[in-house]
C-alpha positions in Angstrom: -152.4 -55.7 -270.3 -148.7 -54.6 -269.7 -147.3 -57.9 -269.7 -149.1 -58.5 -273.1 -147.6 -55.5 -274.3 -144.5 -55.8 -272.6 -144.6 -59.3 -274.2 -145.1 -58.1 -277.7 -142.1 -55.6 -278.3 -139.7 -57.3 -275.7 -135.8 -57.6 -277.4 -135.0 -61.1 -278.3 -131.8 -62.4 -276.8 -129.4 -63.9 -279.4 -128.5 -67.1 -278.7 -124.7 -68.0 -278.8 -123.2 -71.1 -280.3 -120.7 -72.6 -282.1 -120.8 -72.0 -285.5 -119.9 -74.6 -288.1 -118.5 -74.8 -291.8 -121.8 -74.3 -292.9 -122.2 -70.7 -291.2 -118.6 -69.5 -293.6 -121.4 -67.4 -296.3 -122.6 -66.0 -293.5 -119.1 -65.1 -291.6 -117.6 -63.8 -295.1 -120.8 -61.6 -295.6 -120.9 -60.0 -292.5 -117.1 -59.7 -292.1 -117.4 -58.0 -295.5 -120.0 -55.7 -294.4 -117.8 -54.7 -291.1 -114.3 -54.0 -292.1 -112.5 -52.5 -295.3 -111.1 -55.6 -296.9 -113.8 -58.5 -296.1 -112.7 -62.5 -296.1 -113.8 -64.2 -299.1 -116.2 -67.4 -298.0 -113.3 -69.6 -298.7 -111.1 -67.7 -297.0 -113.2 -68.1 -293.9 -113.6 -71.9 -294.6 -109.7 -72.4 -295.0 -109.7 -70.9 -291.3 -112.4 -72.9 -289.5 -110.8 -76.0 -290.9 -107.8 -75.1 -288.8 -108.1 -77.6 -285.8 -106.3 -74.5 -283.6 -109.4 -72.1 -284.7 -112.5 -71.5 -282.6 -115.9 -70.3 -284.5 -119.0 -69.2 -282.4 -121.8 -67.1 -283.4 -124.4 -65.0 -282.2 -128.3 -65.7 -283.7 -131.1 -63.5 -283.4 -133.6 -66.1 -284.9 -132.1 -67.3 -288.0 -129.9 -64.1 -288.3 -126.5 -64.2 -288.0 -125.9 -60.7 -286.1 -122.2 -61.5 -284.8 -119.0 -64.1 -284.9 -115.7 -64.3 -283.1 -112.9 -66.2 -284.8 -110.2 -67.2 -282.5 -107.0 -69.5 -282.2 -105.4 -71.7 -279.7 -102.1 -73.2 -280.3 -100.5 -74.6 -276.7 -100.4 -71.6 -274.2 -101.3 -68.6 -276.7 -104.9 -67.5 -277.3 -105.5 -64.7 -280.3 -108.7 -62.8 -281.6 -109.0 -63.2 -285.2 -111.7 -61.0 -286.2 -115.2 -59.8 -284.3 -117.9 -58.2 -285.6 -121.2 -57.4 -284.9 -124.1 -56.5 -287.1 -126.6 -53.7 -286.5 -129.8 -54.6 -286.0 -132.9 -54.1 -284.2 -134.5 -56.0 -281.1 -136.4 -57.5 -283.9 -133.7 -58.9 -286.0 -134.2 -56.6 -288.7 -131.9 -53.9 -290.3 -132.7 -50.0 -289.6 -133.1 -48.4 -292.6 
């Protein structure tokens, strides 16, 4: 019976990836949402075209709850932006 409970209200893990041109509405929005002046969705597009930038994401189901944007160029690595949403084990929003 624990394990079946245990079971039901266990955290998910999110599951980190690269992210891809298509995730950019997603970046933009929660890069809006964490800092004072957001990136516009093209802005963010313009940046992972960048062959020296580096997208990954972090998905709790098919919630995007975090993003690092990062660049490479020859010996030099740099943090462009991070964030990380709040939510719940259960991919949802507190309200």
């Amino acid at each position: 019976m624990m394990r079946l409970l245990k079971g039901l209200f266990a955290r998910a893990e999110p599951v980190l990836s690269e992210a891809s041109i298509r995730d950019a509405a997603a970046i933009a929005a929660l890069h809006t949402a964490s800092f004072a002046r957001g990136w516009s969705e093209q802005e963010v597009e313009g940046l992972m075209t960048d062959r020296h930038v580096f997208a990954h994401r972090a998905m709790l189901g098919a919630n995007m709850t975090g993003f690092i944007l990062s660049r490479v160029v020859e010996d030099e690595a740099e943090i462009l932006s991070v964030a990380v949403d709040s939510v719940d084990g259960f991919g949802e929003r507190p309200q």
